[in-house]
C-alpha positions in Angstrom: 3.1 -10.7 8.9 0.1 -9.9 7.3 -0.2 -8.3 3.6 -3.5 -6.1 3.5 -4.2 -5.3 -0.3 -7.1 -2.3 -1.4 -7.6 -2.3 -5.2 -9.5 0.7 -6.0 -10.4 2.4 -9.3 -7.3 4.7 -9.0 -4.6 3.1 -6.7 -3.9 -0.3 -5.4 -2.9 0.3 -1.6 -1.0 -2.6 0.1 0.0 -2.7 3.9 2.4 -4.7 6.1 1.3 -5.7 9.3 3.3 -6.8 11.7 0.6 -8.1 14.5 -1.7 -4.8 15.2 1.3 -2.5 13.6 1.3 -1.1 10.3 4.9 -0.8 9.1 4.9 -0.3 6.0 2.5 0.6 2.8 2.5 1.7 -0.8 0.5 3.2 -3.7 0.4 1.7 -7.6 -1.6 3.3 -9.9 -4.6 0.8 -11.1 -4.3 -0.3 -14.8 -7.1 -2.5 -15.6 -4.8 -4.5 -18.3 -1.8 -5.4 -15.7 -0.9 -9.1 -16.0 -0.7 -10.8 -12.8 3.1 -10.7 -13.5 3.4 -7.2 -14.0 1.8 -6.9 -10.7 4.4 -9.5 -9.0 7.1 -7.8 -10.2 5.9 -4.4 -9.2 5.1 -5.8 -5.7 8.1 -8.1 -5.1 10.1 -4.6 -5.8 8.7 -3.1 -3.4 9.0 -5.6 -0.9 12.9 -5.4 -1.5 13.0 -1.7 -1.1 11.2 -1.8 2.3 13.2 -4.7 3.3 10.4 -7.0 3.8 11.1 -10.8 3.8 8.4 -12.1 1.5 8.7 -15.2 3.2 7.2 -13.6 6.2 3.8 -12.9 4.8 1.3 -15.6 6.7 -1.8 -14.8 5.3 -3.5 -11.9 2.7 -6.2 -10.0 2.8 -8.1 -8.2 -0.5 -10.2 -5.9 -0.9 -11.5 -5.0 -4.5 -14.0 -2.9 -6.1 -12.5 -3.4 -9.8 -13.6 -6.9 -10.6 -11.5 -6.9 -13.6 -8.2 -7.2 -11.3 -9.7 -9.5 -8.3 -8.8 -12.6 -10.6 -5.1 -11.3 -11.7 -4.1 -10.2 -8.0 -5.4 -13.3 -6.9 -3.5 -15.0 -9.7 0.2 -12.7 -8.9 -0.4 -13.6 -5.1 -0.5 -17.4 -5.6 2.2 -17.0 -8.3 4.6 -15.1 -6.1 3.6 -15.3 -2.5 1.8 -18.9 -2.9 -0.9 -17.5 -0.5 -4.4 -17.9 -1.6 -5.9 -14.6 -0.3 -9.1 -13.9 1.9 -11.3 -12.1 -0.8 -13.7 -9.7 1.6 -17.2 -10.4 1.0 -19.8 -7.9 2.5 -22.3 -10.2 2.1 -20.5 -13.2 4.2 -17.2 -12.7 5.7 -16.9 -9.0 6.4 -18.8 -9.7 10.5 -20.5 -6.8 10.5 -24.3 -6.2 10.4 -24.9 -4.9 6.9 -28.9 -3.6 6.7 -28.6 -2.4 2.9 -31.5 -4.0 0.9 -28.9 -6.0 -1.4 -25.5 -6.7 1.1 -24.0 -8.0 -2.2 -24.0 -4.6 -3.8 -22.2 -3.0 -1.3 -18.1 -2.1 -2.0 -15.9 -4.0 0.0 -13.9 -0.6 0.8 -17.4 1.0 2.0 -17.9 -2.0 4.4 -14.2 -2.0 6.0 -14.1 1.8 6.3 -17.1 1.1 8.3 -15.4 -1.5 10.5 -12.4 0.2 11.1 -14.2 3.6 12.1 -16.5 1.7 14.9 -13.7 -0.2 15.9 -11.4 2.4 16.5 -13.9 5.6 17.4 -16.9 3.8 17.9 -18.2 1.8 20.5 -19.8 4.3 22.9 -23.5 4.3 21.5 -22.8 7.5 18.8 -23.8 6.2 15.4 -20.7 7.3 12.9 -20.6 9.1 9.6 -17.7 7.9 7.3 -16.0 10.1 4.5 -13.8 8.6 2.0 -12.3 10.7 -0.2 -11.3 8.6 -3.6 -12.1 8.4 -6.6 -16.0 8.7 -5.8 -16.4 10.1 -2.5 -18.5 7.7 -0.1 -20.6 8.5 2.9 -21.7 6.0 5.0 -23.7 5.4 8.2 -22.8 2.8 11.1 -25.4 3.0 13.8 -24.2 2.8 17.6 -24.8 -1.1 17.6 -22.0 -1.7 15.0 -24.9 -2.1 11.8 -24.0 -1.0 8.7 -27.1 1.4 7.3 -26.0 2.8 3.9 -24.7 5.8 2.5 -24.5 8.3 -0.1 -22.4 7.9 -3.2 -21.3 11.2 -5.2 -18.5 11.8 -7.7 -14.9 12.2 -6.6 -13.4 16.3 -6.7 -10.9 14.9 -9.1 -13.7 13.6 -11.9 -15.7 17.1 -11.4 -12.9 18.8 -12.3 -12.2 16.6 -15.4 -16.1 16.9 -16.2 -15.7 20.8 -16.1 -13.0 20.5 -18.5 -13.9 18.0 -20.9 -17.7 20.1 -21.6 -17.1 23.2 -21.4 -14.8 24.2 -24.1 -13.4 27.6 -22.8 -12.3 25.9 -19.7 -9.0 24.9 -18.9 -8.0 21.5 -16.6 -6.8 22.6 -13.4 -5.3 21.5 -10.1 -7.7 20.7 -7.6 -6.5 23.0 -4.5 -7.7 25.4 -2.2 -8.1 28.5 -3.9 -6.9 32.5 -1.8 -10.3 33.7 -2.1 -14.0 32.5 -2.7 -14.1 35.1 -5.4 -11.8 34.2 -8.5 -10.6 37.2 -10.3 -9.5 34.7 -12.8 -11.4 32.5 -14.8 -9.0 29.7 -13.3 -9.1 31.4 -9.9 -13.4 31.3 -9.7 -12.8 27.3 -11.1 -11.1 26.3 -8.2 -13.3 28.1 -5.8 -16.3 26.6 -7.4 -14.9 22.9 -7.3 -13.1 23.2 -4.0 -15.2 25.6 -1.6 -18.6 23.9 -3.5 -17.1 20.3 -2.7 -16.6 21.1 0.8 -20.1 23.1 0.8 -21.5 19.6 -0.7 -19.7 17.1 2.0 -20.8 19.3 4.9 -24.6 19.2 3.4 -24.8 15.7 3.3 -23.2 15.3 6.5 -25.3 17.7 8.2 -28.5 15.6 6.5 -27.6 12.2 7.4 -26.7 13.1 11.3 -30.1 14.3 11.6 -31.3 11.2 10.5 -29.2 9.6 12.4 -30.7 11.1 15.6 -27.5 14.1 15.8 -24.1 13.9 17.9 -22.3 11.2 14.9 -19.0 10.4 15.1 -17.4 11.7 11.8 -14.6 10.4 10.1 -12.6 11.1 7.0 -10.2 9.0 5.4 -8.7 8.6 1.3 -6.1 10.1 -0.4 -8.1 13.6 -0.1 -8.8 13.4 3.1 -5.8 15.8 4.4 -7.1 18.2 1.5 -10.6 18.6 2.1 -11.3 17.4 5.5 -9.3 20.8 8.0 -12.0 23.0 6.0 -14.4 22.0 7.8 -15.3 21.8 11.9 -17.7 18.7 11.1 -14.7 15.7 10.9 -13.5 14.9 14.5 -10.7 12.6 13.2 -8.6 11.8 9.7 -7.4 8.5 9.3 -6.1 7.5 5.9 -4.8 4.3 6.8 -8.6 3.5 7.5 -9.1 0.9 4.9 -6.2 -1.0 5.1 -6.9 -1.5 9.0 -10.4 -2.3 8.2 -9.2 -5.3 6.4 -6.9 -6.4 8.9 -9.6 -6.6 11.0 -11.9 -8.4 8.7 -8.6 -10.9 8.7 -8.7 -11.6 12.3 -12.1 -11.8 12.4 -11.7 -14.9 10.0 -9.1 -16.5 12.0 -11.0 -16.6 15.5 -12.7 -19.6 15.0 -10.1 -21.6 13.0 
């Protein structure tokens, strides 16, 4: 088995793999200031609930874009697993192409969300667009060949909707969801038209832009835990996969293992 771990700036997403299968994953929320055995616990609970034999986990895979908690995952996994993980570097380990001035300041999520979507919808010479739908919402570029080209960065629905709230001092904090009508009669109603009709508006935009410079006819995929929300209003995604990441590190796994 093989334990697949994504620390982002709002969850922590671990997967079971069992060979090619993922059987089971899970969602904590990322606090900064976890100890490494607040961590273990949390995960060695879940382990029990899924009915996973810890003993059965060969080999670990990270992913982190929150430096602060590389060291104390690192630290809980060699505390309760005793598995020293494989850290994924863009820059070295990650085995594909990366043609962004500085490799090193590319996240590690960016570049297996890339590796997952050419592995698994690539391949055929179309160059690929990838959404990911987090707490900033990434676009990036894979040519046809398999080279990672760069992206766009912009922030995530949920922090323009905490922006809205926090400076303007009329305005309520509201759910992020698809509103009845473009046109709010209410002042909550035109918020969430604004924030969710003008995020879609703003995803389909840059899409549109990068798969002209891309040459046209990309391959477009959406993944993240916003994915399902924003992605069916709009023709321009030909698949949803938000178990993208956590295959993408798998992969970067077996790619490590090959030659050993």
């Amino acid at each position: 088995m093989l334990l697949a771990i994504d620390v982002g700036n709002t969850n922590i997403v671990l997967g079971v793999f069992q060979g090619t299968e993922l059987i089971r994953s899970w969602r904590l929320q990322t606090l900064r200031d976890r100890t490494a055995d607040e961590l273990g616990l949390a995960v060695d609970g879940l382990f029990v609930h899924g009915k996973i034999d810890r003993t059965r986990i060969e080999g670990v895979v990270l992913g982190s874009v929150v430096p602060p908690l590389t060291n104390t995952v690192v630290g809980m996994l060699w505390k309760y697993l005793e598995r020293s993980p494989l850290v994924v570097d863009p820059a070295s380990n990650s085995g594909m192409p990366i043609l962004y001035s500085n490799p090193s300041e590319v996240g590690a999520d960016r570049i297996v969300n890339a590796i997952a979507a050419f592995e698994q919808y690539g391949g055929d010479g179309r160059p690929l667009i990838v959404c990911d739908f987090g707490t900033a919402t990434t676009l990036d570029a894979v040519s046809g060949k398999g080279e990672y080209l760069g992206g766009a960065i912009c922030p995530g629905v949920t922090i323009s909707a905490d922006a809205l709230f926090q400076r303007a001092a009329r305005l309520p904090r509201i759910e992020v969801r698809k509103p009845a009508t473009v046109i709010g009669r209410t002042t909550i109603g035109a918020m969430e038209s604004g924030l969710f009709f003008g995020y879609v508006g703003m995803v389909e935009g840059l899409v549109r832009r990068m798969d002209v410079e891309l040459g046209g006819n990309a391959v477009c995929v959406a993944t993240g835990g916003l994915a399902v929300v924003i992605a069916p209003e709009t023709q321009l995604f030909q698949h949803v996969d938000v178990e993208l990441t956590l295959q993408g590190l798998r992969l970067v796994w077996e790619r490590n293992q090959a030659p050993r």
